[in-house]
LOSE-598878 format. One record per residue (C-alpha): x, y, z; residue in three letters. Coordinates in Angstrom, 3 decimals, decimal comma. Example, Ala and Ser with C-alpha at 12.3 -4.5 7.8 and 13.67 -1.06 7.14 Angstrom:
% LOSE-598878
        c1        c2        c3  residu
    12,300    -4,500     7,800     Ala
    13,670    -1,060     7,140     Ser
END
This chain:
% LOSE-598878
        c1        c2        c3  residu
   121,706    74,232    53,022     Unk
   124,400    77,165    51,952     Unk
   127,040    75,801    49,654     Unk
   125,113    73,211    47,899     Unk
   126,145    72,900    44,409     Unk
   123,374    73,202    41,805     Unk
   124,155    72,737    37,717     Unk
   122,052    75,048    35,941     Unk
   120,860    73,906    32,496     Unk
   119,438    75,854    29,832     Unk
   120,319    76,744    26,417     Unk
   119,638    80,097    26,643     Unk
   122,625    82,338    28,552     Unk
   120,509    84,900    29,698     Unk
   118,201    82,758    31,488     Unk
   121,412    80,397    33,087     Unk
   122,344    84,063    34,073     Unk
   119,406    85,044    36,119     Unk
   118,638    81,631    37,376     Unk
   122,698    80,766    38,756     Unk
   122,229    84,705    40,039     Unk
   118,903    83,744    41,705     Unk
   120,195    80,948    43,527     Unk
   123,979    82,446    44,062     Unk
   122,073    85,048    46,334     Unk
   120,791    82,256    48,618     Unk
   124,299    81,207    48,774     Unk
   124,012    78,882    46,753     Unk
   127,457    77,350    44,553     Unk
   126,170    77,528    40,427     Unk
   127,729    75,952    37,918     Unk
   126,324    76,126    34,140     Unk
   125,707    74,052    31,181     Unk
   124,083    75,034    27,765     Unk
   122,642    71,783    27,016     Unk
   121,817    68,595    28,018     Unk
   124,741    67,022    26,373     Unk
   127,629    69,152    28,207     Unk
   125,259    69,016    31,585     Unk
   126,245    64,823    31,513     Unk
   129,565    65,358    30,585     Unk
   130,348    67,536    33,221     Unk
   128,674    65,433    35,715     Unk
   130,575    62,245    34,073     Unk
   133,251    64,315    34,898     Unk
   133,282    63,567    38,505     Unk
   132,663    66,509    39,402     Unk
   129,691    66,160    42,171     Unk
   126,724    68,546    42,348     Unk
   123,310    68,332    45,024     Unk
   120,664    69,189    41,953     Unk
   120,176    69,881    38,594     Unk
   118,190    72,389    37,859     Unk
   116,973    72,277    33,692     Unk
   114,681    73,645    31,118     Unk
   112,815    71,401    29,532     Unk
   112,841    72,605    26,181     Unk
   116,741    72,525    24,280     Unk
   117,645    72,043    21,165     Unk
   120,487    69,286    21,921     Unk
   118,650    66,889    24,107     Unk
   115,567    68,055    25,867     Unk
   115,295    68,004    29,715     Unk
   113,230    64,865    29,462     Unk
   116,295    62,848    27,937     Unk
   118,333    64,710    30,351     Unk
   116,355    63,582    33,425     Unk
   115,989    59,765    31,917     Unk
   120,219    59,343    31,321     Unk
   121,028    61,256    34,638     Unk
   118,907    58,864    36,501     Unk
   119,950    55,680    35,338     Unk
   123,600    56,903    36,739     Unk
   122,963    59,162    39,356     Unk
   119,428    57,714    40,833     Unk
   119,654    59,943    44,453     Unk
   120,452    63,553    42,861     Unk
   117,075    65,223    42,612     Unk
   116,169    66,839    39,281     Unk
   114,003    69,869    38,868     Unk
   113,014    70,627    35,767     Unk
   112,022    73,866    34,506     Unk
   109,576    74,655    31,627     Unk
   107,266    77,402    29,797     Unk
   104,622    74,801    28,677     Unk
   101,550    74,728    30,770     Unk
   100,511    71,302    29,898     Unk
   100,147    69,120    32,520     Unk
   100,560    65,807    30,830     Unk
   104,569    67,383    30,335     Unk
   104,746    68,109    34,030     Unk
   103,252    64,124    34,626     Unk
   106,083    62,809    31,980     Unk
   108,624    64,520    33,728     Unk
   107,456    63,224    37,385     Unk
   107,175    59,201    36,309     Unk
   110,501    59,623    35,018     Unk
   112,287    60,928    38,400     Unk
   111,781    63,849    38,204     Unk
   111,523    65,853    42,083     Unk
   109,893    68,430    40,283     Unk
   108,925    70,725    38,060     Unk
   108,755    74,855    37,947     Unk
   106,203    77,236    35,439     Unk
   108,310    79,963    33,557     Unk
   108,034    82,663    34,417     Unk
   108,788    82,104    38,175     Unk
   109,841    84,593    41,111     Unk
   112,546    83,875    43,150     Unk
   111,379    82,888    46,320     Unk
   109,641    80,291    44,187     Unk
   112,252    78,897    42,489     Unk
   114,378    78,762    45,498     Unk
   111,243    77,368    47,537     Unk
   111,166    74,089    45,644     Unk
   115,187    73,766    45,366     Unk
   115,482    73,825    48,912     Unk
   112,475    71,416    48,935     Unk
   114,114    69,231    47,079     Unk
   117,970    69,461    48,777     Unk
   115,505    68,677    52,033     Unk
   113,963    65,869    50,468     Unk
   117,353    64,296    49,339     Unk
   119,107    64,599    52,838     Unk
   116,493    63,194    54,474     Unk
   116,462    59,869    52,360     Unk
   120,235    59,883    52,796     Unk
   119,670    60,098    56,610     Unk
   117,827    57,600    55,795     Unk
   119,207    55,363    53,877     Unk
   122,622    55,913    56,425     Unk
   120,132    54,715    59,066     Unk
   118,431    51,666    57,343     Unk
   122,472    50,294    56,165     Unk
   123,169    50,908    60,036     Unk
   119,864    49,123    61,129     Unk
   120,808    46,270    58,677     Unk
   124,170    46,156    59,916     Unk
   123,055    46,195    63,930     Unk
   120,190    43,360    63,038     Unk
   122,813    41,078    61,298     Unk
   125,500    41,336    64,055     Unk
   122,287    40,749    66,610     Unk
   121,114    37,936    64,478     Unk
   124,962    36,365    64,530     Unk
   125,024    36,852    68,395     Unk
   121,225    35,132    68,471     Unk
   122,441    32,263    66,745     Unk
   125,595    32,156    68,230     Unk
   123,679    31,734    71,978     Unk
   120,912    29,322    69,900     Unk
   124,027    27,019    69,170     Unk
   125,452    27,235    72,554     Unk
   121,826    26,460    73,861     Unk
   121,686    23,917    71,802     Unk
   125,249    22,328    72,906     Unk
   123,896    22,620    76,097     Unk
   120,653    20,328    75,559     Unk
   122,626    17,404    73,644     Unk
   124,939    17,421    77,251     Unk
   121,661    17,084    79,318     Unk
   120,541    14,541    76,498     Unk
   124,107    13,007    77,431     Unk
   124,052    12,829    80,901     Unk
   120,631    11,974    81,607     Unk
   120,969     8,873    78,805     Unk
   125,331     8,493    81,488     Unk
   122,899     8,073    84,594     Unk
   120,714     5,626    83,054     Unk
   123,440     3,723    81,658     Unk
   125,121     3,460    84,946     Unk
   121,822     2,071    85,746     Unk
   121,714    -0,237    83,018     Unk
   123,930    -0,664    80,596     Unk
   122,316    -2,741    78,387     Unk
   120,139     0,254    77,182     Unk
   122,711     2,336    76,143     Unk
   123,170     1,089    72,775     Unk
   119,637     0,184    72,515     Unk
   118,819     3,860    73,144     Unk
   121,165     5,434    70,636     Unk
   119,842     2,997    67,657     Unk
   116,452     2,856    68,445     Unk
   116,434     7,148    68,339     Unk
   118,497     6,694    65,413     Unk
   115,582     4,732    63,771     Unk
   112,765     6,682    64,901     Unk
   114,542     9,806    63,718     Unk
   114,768     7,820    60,445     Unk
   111,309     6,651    59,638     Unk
   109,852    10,446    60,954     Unk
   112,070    11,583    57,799     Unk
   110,853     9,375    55,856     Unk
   107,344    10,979    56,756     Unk
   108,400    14,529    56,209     Unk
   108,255    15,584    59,964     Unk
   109,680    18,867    60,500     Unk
   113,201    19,224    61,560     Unk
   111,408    20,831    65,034     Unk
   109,263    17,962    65,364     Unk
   111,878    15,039    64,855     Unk
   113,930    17,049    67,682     Unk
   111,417    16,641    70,047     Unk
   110,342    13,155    68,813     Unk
   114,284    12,331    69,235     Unk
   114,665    13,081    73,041     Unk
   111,693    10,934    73,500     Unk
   113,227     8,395    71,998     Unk
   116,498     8,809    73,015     Unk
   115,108     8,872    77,266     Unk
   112,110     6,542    76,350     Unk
   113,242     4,091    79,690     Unk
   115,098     6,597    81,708     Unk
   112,426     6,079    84,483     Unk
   114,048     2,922    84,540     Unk
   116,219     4,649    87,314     Unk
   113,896     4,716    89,548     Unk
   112,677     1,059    89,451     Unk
   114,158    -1,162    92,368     Unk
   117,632    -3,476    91,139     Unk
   115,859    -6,320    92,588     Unk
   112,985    -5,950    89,582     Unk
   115,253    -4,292    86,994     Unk
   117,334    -7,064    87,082     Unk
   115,751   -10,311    87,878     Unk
   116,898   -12,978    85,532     Unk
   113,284   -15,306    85,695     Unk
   109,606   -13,927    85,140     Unk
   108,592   -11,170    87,024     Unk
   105,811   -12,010    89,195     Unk
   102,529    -9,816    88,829     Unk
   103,470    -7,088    91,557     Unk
   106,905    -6,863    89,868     Unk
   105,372    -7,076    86,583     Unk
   103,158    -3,506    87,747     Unk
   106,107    -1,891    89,648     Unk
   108,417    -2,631    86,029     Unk
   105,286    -1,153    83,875     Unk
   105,522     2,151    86,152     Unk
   108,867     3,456    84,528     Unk
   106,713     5,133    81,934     Unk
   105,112     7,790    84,268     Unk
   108,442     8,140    86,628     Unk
   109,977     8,558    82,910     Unk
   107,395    11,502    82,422     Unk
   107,343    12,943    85,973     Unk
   110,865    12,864    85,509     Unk
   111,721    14,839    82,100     Unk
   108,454    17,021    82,336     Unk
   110,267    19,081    85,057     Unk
   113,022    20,238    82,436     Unk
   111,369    22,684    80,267     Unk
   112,917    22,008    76,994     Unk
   111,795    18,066    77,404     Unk
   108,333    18,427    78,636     Unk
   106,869    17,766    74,726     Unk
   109,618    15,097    74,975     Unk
   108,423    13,574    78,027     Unk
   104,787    13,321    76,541     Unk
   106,150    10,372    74,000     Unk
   108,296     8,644    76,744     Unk
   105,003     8,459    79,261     Unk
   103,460     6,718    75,961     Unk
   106,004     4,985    74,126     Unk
   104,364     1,305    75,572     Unk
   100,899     2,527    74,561     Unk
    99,377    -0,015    71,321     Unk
    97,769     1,651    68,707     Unk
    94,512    -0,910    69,782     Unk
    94,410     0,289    73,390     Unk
    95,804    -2,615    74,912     Unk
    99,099    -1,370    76,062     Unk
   100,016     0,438    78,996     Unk
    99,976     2,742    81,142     Unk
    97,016     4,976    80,223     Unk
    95,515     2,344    77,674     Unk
    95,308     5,027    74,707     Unk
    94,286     4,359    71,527     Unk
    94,961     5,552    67,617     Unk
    95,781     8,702    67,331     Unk
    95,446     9,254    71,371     Unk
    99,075     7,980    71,248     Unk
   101,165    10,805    70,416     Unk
   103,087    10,626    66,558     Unk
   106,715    10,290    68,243     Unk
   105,220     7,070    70,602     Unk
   103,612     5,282    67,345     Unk
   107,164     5,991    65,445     Unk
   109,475     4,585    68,196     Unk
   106,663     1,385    68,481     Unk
   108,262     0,728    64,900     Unk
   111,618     1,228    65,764     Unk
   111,896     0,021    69,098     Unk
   110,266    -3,608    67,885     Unk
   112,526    -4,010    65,101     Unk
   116,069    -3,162    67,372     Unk
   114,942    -5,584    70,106     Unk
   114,419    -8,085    67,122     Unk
   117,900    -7,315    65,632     Unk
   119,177    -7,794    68,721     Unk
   120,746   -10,951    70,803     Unk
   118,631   -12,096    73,554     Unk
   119,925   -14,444    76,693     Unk
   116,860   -16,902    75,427     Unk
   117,302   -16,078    71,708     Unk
   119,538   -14,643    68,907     Unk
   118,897   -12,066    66,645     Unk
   116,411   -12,489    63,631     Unk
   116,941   -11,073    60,326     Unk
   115,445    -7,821    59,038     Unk
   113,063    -9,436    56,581     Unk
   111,871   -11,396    60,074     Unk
   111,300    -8,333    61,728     Unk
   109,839    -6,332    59,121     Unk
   107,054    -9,565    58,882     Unk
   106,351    -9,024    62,172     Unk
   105,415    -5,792    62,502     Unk
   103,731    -5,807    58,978     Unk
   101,396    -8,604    60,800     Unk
   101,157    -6,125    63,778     Unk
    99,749    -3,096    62,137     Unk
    96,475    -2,246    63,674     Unk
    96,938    -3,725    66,330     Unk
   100,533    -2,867    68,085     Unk
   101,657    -0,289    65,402     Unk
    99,786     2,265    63,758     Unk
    99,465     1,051    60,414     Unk
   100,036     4,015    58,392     Unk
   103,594     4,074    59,866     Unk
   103,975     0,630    58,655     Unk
   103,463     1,217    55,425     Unk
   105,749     3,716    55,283     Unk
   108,349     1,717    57,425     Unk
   107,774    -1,196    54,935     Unk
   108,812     1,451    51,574     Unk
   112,074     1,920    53,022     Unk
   115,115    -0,177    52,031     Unk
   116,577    -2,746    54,415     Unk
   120,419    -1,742    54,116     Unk
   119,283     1,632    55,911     Unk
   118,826    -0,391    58,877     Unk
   122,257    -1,810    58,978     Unk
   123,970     0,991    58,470     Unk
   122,239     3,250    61,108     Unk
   123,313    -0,093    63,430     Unk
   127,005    -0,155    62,051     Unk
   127,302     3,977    62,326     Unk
   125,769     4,303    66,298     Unk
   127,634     1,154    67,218     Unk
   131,306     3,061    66,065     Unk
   129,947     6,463    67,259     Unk
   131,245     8,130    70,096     Unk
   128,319    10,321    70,795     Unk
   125,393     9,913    73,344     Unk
   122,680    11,638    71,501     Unk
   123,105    10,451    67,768     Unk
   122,697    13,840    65,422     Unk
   119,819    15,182    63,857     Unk
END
Protein backbone atom coordinates (compact mmCIF):
# COMPACT_ATOMS: atom_id res chain seq x y z
CA UNK A 1 0.00 0.00 0.00
CA UNK A 2 3.19 2.60 -0.22
CA UNK A 3 2.33 5.62 -2.28
CA UNK A 4 -1.26 5.90 -1.59
CA UNK A 5 -2.35 9.38 -1.46
CA UNK A 6 -4.19 10.45 1.70
CA UNK A 7 -5.72 14.32 2.14
CA UNK A 8 -5.32 15.27 5.58
CA UNK A 9 -8.01 17.58 7.00
CA UNK A 10 -7.94 19.56 10.00
CA UNK A 11 -8.06 23.09 10.86
CA UNK A 12 -5.47 23.08 13.11
CA UNK A 13 -1.66 23.10 11.35
CA UNK A 14 0.00 21.51 14.01
CA UNK A 15 -2.11 18.57 14.12
CA UNK A 16 -2.15 18.28 9.83
CA UNK A 17 1.65 18.39 10.74
CA UNK A 18 1.97 15.40 12.92
CA UNK A 19 -0.75 13.44 11.31
CA UNK A 20 0.73 13.95 7.22
CA UNK A 21 4.28 13.19 9.28
CA UNK A 22 2.68 10.07 10.85
CA UNK A 23 1.55 8.65 7.77
CA UNK A 24 4.58 10.12 5.43
CA UNK A 25 6.76 7.65 7.59
CA UNK A 26 4.72 4.65 6.38
CA UNK A 27 5.37 5.95 3.02
CA UNK A 28 2.59 7.25 2.65
CA UNK A 29 1.97 10.52 -0.17
CA UNK A 30 0.09 13.58 2.24
CA UNK A 31 -1.47 16.26 0.98
CA UNK A 32 -3.27 18.96 3.37
CA UNK A 33 -6.33 20.96 3.69
CA UNK A 34 -7.42 23.37 6.57
CA UNK A 35 -11.00 22.88 6.21
CA UNK A 36 -13.64 21.15 4.84
CA UNK A 37 -14.32 23.69 2.23
CA UNK A 38 -10.67 23.72 0.52
CA UNK A 39 -10.57 19.65 1.24
CA UNK A 40 -13.67 19.54 -1.75
CA UNK A 41 -12.17 21.95 -3.77
CA UNK A 42 -9.08 20.31 -4.07
CA UNK A 43 -10.63 17.05 -4.66
CA UNK A 44 -13.09 18.88 -7.33
CA UNK A 45 -9.94 19.68 -8.59
CA UNK A 46 -9.25 16.42 -10.16
CA UNK A 47 -6.74 15.79 -8.39
CA UNK A 48 -7.28 11.96 -7.12
CA UNK A 49 -6.47 10.80 -3.58
CA UNK A 50 -7.12 6.87 -1.86
CA UNK A 51 -8.62 8.49 1.65
CA UNK A 52 -9.46 11.31 3.46
CA UNK A 53 -8.46 11.43 6.59
CA UNK A 54 -10.57 14.51 8.81
CA UNK A 55 -11.31 15.93 12.15
CA UNK A 56 -14.54 16.14 12.92
CA UNK A 57 -14.73 19.27 14.61
CA UNK A 58 -13.84 22.70 12.11
CA UNK A 59 -14.99 25.78 12.13
CA UNK A 60 -15.82 26.00 8.19
CA UNK A 61 -17.80 22.88 7.66
CA UNK A 62 -17.49 20.11 10.15
CA UNK A 63 -16.26 16.60 9.11
CA UNK A 64 -19.84 15.41 9.14
CA UNK A 65 -20.78 17.85 6.15
CA UNK A 66 -17.50 16.94 4.77
CA UNK A 67 -18.17 13.17 4.75
CA UNK A 68 -22.05 13.75 3.49
CA UNK A 69 -20.84 16.14 0.13
CA UNK A 70 -17.71 13.89 -0.54
CA UNK A 71 -19.92 10.93 -0.74
CA UNK A 72 -22.56 11.95 -2.88
CA UNK A 73 -19.50 12.56 -5.54
CA UNK A 74 -16.95 10.31 -4.67
CA UNK A 75 -19.11 7.19 -3.13
CA UNK A 76 -15.85 4.45 -3.27
CA UNK A 77 -13.08 6.75 -1.47
CA UNK A 78 -13.20 5.68 2.14
CA UNK A 79 -13.43 8.43 4.77
CA UNK A 80 -11.96 8.26 8.22
CA UNK A 81 -12.86 10.64 10.38
CA UNK A 82 -11.03 11.78 13.28
CA UNK A 83 -12.43 13.31 16.53
CA UNK A 84 -11.77 14.27 20.39
CA UNK A 85 -15.45 13.66 21.44
CA UNK A 86 -16.04 10.42 23.15
CA UNK A 87 -19.65 10.20 22.42
CA UNK A 88 -20.68 7.40 20.71
CA UNK A 89 -23.87 8.58 19.16
CA UNK A 90 -21.06 11.08 17.01
CA UNK A 91 -19.05 8.02 16.08
CA UNK A 92 -22.78 6.23 14.95
CA UNK A 93 -23.64 9.64 12.86
CA UNK A 94 -20.52 9.52 11.22
CA UNK A 95 -20.78 5.58 10.29
CA UNK A 96 -24.63 5.80 8.71
CA UNK A 97 -23.35 8.51 6.74
CA UNK A 98 -20.30 6.55 4.96
CA UNK A 99 -18.15 6.93 6.97
CA UNK A 100 -15.19 3.71 7.01
CA UNK A 101 -14.37 4.93 10.23
CA UNK A 102 -13.66 6.78 12.91
CA UNK A 103 -10.33 7.42 15.28
CA UNK A 104 -10.32 8.81 19.35
CA UNK A 105 -7.84 11.83 19.74
CA UNK A 106 -5.40 11.35 21.12
CA UNK A 107 -4.20 8.32 19.04
CA UNK A 108 -0.62 6.59 18.61
CA UNK A 109 0.65 5.93 15.45
CA UNK A 110 0.47 2.47 14.84
CA UNK A 111 -3.19 3.16 15.50
CA UNK A 112 -3.87 5.63 13.24
CA UNK A 113 -2.00 3.94 10.55
CA UNK A 114 -3.75 0.51 11.62
CA UNK A 115 -7.19 1.65 10.54
CA UNK A 116 -5.88 3.68 7.30
CA UNK A 117 -4.43 0.71 5.97
CA UNK A 118 -7.69 -1.04 7.05
CA UNK A 119 -9.49 1.01 5.18
CA UNK A 120 -7.07 1.31 1.74
CA UNK A 121 -7.59 -2.79 2.23
CA UNK A 122 -11.14 -2.54 2.44
CA UNK A 123 -11.43 -0.24 -0.70
CA UNK A 124 -9.18 -2.46 -3.03
CA UNK A 125 -10.86 -5.30 -2.24
CA UNK A 126 -14.41 -3.95 -3.31
CA UNK A 127 -12.66 -2.61 -6.41
CA UNK A 128 -11.34 -6.19 -7.06
CA UNK A 129 -14.49 -6.68 -6.68
CA UNK A 130 -16.47 -4.71 -8.35
CA UNK A 131 -13.66 -5.30 -11.54
CA UNK A 132 -14.75 -8.93 -11.06
CA UNK A 133 -18.63 -8.65 -10.80
CA UNK A 134 -18.50 -5.98 -14.33
CA UNK A 135 -16.30 -8.97 -15.78
CA UNK A 136 -18.78 -11.70 -14.48
CA UNK A 137 -21.65 -9.55 -15.96
CA UNK A 138 -19.89 -9.12 -19.06
CA UNK A 139 -18.88 -13.14 -19.43
CA UNK A 140 -22.76 -14.09 -18.41
CA UNK A 141 -24.19 -11.71 -21.13
CA UNK A 142 -21.86 -12.86 -23.98
CA UNK A 143 -22.78 -16.66 -22.58
CA UNK A 144 -26.38 -15.74 -22.48
CA UNK A 145 -26.06 -14.27 -26.35
CA UNK A 146 -24.23 -17.56 -27.37
CA UNK A 147 -27.23 -19.61 -25.32
CA UNK A 148 -29.74 -17.97 -27.26
CA UNK A 149 -27.97 -17.86 -30.26
CA UNK A 150 -27.78 -22.08 -30.17
CA UNK A 151 -31.69 -21.88 -28.62
CA UNK A 152 -32.57 -20.16 -32.06
CA UNK A 153 -30.57 -22.45 -34.14
CA UNK A 154 -32.27 -25.36 -32.12
CA UNK A 155 -35.19 -24.00 -32.71
CA UNK A 156 -34.62 -23.58 -36.70
CA UNK A 157 -33.80 -26.96 -36.50
CA UNK A 158 -37.26 -28.31 -35.00
CA UNK A 159 -39.56 -26.16 -37.50
CA UNK A 160 -37.28 -28.27 -40.45
CA UNK A 161 -38.19 -31.63 -38.71
CA UNK A 162 -41.80 -30.04 -38.29
CA UNK A 163 -41.24 -29.47 -42.20
CA UNK A 164 -40.17 -32.56 -43.35
CA UNK A 165 -42.06 -34.87 -41.34
CA UNK A 166 -45.51 -32.72 -42.37
CA UNK A 167 -43.03 -33.14 -46.85
CA UNK A 168 -43.29 -37.04 -46.15
CA UNK A 169 -46.80 -37.05 -45.25
CA UNK A 170 -47.74 -34.87 -47.96
CA UNK A 171 -46.07 -37.02 -50.46
CA UNK A 172 -48.33 -39.44 -48.86
CA UNK A 173 -51.28 -37.44 -49.14
CA UNK A 174 -51.57 -34.37 -50.34
CA UNK A 175 -54.78 -33.47 -49.47
CA UNK A 176 -53.63 -32.96 -45.79
CA UNK A 177 -51.19 -30.57 -46.37
CA UNK A 178 -53.24 -27.59 -46.33
CA UNK A 179 -55.57 -29.10 -43.95
CA UNK A 180 -52.63 -29.48 -41.55
CA UNK A 181 -51.23 -25.97 -41.76
CA UNK A 182 -54.89 -24.33 -41.08
CA UNK A 183 -56.15 -26.58 -38.74
CA UNK A 184 -52.62 -25.86 -36.41
CA UNK A 185 -53.18 -22.42 -37.34
CA UNK A 186 -56.63 -22.60 -35.58
CA UNK A 187 -55.78 -24.58 -32.68
CA UNK A 188 -52.86 -22.27 -32.04
CA UNK A 189 -55.59 -19.59 -32.24
CA UNK A 190 -58.31 -20.63 -29.89
CA UNK A 191 -55.28 -21.89 -27.14
CA UNK A 192 -54.54 -17.94 -27.28
CA UNK A 193 -57.59 -17.12 -26.88
CA UNK A 194 -57.40 -19.27 -23.56
CA UNK A 195 -54.20 -17.77 -22.33
CA UNK A 196 -52.03 -20.98 -22.84
CA UNK A 197 -48.50 -20.31 -22.38
CA UNK A 198 -46.34 -19.58 -25.30
CA UNK A 199 -44.51 -23.21 -24.13
CA UNK A 200 -47.68 -24.90 -24.08
CA UNK A 201 -49.20 -23.70 -27.53
CA UNK A 202 -45.65 -24.95 -28.97
CA UNK A 203 -46.19 -28.23 -27.96
CA UNK A 204 -49.99 -28.15 -28.58
CA UNK A 205 -48.87 -26.85 -32.25
CA UNK A 206 -46.72 -29.91 -33.35
CA UNK A 207 -49.59 -31.98 -32.31
CA UNK A 208 -51.60 -30.35 -34.39
CA UNK A 209 -49.52 -29.69 -37.06
CA UNK A 210 -48.52 -34.04 -37.28
CA UNK A 211 -52.05 -34.95 -35.88
CA UNK A 212 -52.42 -37.73 -39.13
CA UNK A 213 -48.83 -38.28 -39.89
CA UNK A 214 -49.38 -42.01 -38.95
CA UNK A 215 -51.31 -41.79 -41.92
CA UNK A 216 -47.96 -42.98 -43.59
CA UNK A 217 -48.08 -45.99 -42.44
CA UNK A 218 -51.67 -47.01 -43.39
CA UNK A 219 -51.85 -49.22 -46.66
CA UNK A 220 -52.77 -46.91 -50.23
CA UNK A 221 -55.36 -49.41 -50.81
CA UNK A 222 -57.34 -48.03 -47.41
CA UNK A 223 -55.94 -44.48 -47.48
CA UNK A 224 -57.34 -44.02 -50.62
CA UNK A 225 -60.43 -45.92 -51.36
CA UNK A 226 -63.01 -43.74 -52.93
CA UNK A 227 -66.41 -45.88 -51.39
CA UNK A 228 -67.00 -46.86 -47.59
CA UNK A 229 -64.45 -48.56 -45.92
CA UNK A 230 -65.54 -51.86 -44.88
CA UNK A 231 -65.22 -52.71 -41.01
CA UNK A 232 -61.57 -54.27 -41.17
CA UNK A 233 -60.55 -51.19 -43.21
CA UNK A 234 -62.55 -49.03 -41.08
CA UNK A 235 -60.09 -50.53 -37.81
CA UNK A 236 -56.82 -50.61 -39.87
CA UNK A 237 -57.77 -46.50 -40.93
CA UNK A 238 -58.62 -45.81 -37.00
CA UNK A 239 -54.95 -47.21 -36.15
CA UNK A 240 -53.04 -44.07 -37.57
CA UNK A 241 -53.48 -42.52 -34.16
CA UNK A 242 -51.10 -44.90 -32.23
CA UNK A 243 -48.56 -45.40 -35.41
CA UNK A 244 -48.91 -41.38 -35.21
CA UNK A 245 -47.71 -41.69 -31.46
CA UNK A 246 -45.26 -44.61 -31.78
CA UNK A 247 -44.01 -42.61 -34.44
CA UNK A 248 -43.23 -38.93 -32.98
CA UNK A 249 -42.70 -40.30 -29.33
CA UNK A 250 -39.24 -41.56 -30.52
CA UNK A 251 -38.07 -37.83 -31.24
CA UNK A 252 -37.50 -36.32 -27.95
CA UNK A 253 -38.59 -32.84 -28.49
CA UNK A 254 -42.20 -34.30 -29.83
CA UNK A 255 -42.91 -36.90 -27.31
CA UNK A 256 -45.48 -34.24 -25.28
CA UNK A 257 -46.46 -33.60 -28.93
CA UNK A 258 -47.14 -37.05 -29.77
CA UNK A 259 -49.41 -37.44 -26.58
CA UNK A 260 -52.21 -35.03 -28.41
CA UNK A 261 -51.76 -36.72 -31.89
CA UNK A 262 -52.39 -40.46 -30.20
CA UNK A 263 -55.68 -38.52 -28.87
CA UNK A 264 -56.71 -36.01 -31.21
CA UNK A 265 -59.95 -38.58 -32.33
CA UNK A 266 -60.75 -39.09 -28.64
CA UNK A 267 -64.67 -37.32 -27.77
CA UNK A 268 -64.89 -35.51 -24.79
CA UNK A 269 -68.01 -38.32 -23.94
CA UNK A 270 -65.75 -41.35 -24.37
CA UNK A 271 -67.04 -42.49 -27.49
CA UNK A 272 -64.21 -41.81 -29.78
CA UNK A 273 -61.26 -43.69 -30.47
CA UNK A 274 -58.59 -45.25 -29.89
CA UNK A 275 -58.30 -45.46 -26.09
CA UNK A 276 -62.04 -44.30 -25.50
CA UNK A 277 -60.96 -41.39 -22.97
CA UNK A 278 -63.08 -39.17 -21.51
CA UNK A 279 -63.21 -35.25 -20.17
CA UNK A 280 -60.35 -34.15 -19.05
CA UNK A 281 -58.57 -37.77 -19.77
CA UNK A 282 -58.16 -36.20 -23.26
CA UNK A 283 -55.23 -34.09 -23.13
CA UNK A 284 -55.96 -29.86 -23.51
CA UNK A 285 -54.11 -29.73 -27.08
CA UNK A 286 -56.57 -32.97 -28.36
CA UNK A 287 -59.91 -31.11 -27.02
CA UNK A 288 -58.51 -27.72 -28.83
CA UNK A 289 -57.72 -29.29 -32.26
CA UNK A 290 -61.47 -31.30 -31.85
CA UNK A 291 -62.63 -27.52 -32.32
CA UNK A 292 -60.50 -26.68 -34.96
CA UNK A 293 -60.19 -29.66 -36.88
CA UNK A 294 -64.33 -29.88 -37.14
CA UNK A 295 -64.72 -26.46 -38.25
CA UNK A 296 -61.71 -26.72 -41.30
CA UNK A 297 -63.22 -29.99 -42.57
CA UNK A 298 -66.59 -27.98 -42.54
CA UNK A 299 -65.03 -24.98 -44.39
CA UNK A 300 -63.78 -27.18 -46.63
CA UNK A 301 -65.01 -28.76 -50.20
CA UNK A 302 -65.86 -32.31 -50.02
CA UNK A 303 -66.14 -34.82 -53.28
CA UNK A 304 -69.93 -35.48 -51.79
CA UNK A 305 -70.40 -31.89 -50.51
CA UNK A 306 -69.27 -28.20 -50.62
CA UNK A 307 -68.21 -26.12 -48.03
CA UNK A 308 -70.69 -24.67 -45.34
CA UNK A 309 -70.47 -21.32 -43.96
CA UNK A 310 -68.85 -20.38 -40.64
CA UNK A 311 -72.08 -19.55 -38.86
CA UNK A 312 -72.96 -23.45 -40.07
CA UNK A 313 -70.05 -24.71 -38.52
CA UNK A 314 -69.93 -22.79 -35.48
CA UNK A 315 -73.88 -24.33 -34.94
CA UNK A 316 -72.54 -27.46 -35.14
CA UNK A 317 -70.12 -27.69 -32.79
CA UNK A 318 -72.11 -25.37 -30.36
CA UNK A 319 -74.76 -28.45 -30.59
CA UNK A 320 -71.73 -30.80 -30.03
CA UNK A 321 -70.38 -29.55 -26.79
CA UNK A 322 -70.50 -32.26 -24.26
CA UNK A 323 -70.58 -34.60 -26.25
CA UNK A 324 -67.72 -34.38 -29.17
CA UNK A 325 -66.07 -31.13 -27.83
CA UNK A 326 -65.32 -30.15 -24.48
CA UNK A 327 -67.67 -27.55 -23.82
CA UNK A 328 -65.68 -25.07 -22.05
CA UNK A 329 -63.61 -24.73 -25.28
CA UNK A 330 -66.76 -24.01 -27.02
CA UNK A 331 -67.64 -21.32 -25.28
CA UNK A 332 -64.65 -19.78 -25.70
CA UNK A 333 -64.46 -20.78 -29.49
CA UNK A 334 -68.02 -19.29 -29.80
CA UNK A 335 -66.59 -15.47 -28.14
CA UNK A 336 -64.31 -15.19 -30.91
CA UNK A 337 -65.14 -13.24 -34.10
CA UNK A 338 -65.81 -15.05 -37.37
CA UNK A 339 -63.47 -12.89 -39.75
CA UNK A 340 -60.49 -14.48 -37.64
CA UNK A 341 -61.30 -17.59 -39.30
CA UNK A 342 -61.01 -16.33 -42.78
CA UNK A 343 -58.14 -14.68 -42.47
CA UNK A 344 -56.03 -17.45 -40.75
CA UNK A 345 -57.53 -19.50 -44.10
CA UNK A 346 -56.53 -16.61 -46.60
CA UNK A 347 -52.86 -16.10 -44.72
CA UNK A 348 -51.80 -20.24 -44.60
CA UNK A 349 -53.32 -20.67 -48.03
CA UNK A 350 -50.60 -17.70 -49.54
CA UNK A 351 -47.91 -18.86 -47.04
CA UNK A 352 -44.95 -20.50 -48.07
CA UNK A 353 -44.10 -22.12 -44.83
CA UNK A 354 -44.75 -25.76 -43.56
CA UNK A 355 -45.12 -25.12 -39.93
CA UNK A 356 -47.27 -21.82 -39.71
CA UNK A 357 -45.46 -19.45 -36.84
CA UNK A 358 -46.11 -19.18 -33.37
Amino acid sequence: MPNNRILVVDDEETIREIVSSMLGGAQFQTRQACSGVEALSILESGDEFDLVLSDLMMAEMDGIALLERAKERYPDMPIVLVTAVHDISVALQALRNGAYDYVLKPFEREQLLHTVRRALEHRRLKRENDAYRTNLEALVAARTQQWKTALSKLEESYDITLAALGDALDLKDNETEFHSRRVTAFTIAIARKMGLSKEEIKVIARGAFLHDIGKIAIPDGILFKPGKLTDNEMDTMKEHCYLGYKIISRIPFLAEAAEIIYSHQERYDGTGYPRKLKGDEIPLGARIFAIADTLDAMRTDRPYRAAQTIEAARKEIEAWAGRQFDPQIVKIFLEMPDDIWEDLRADINAANTSFPKL
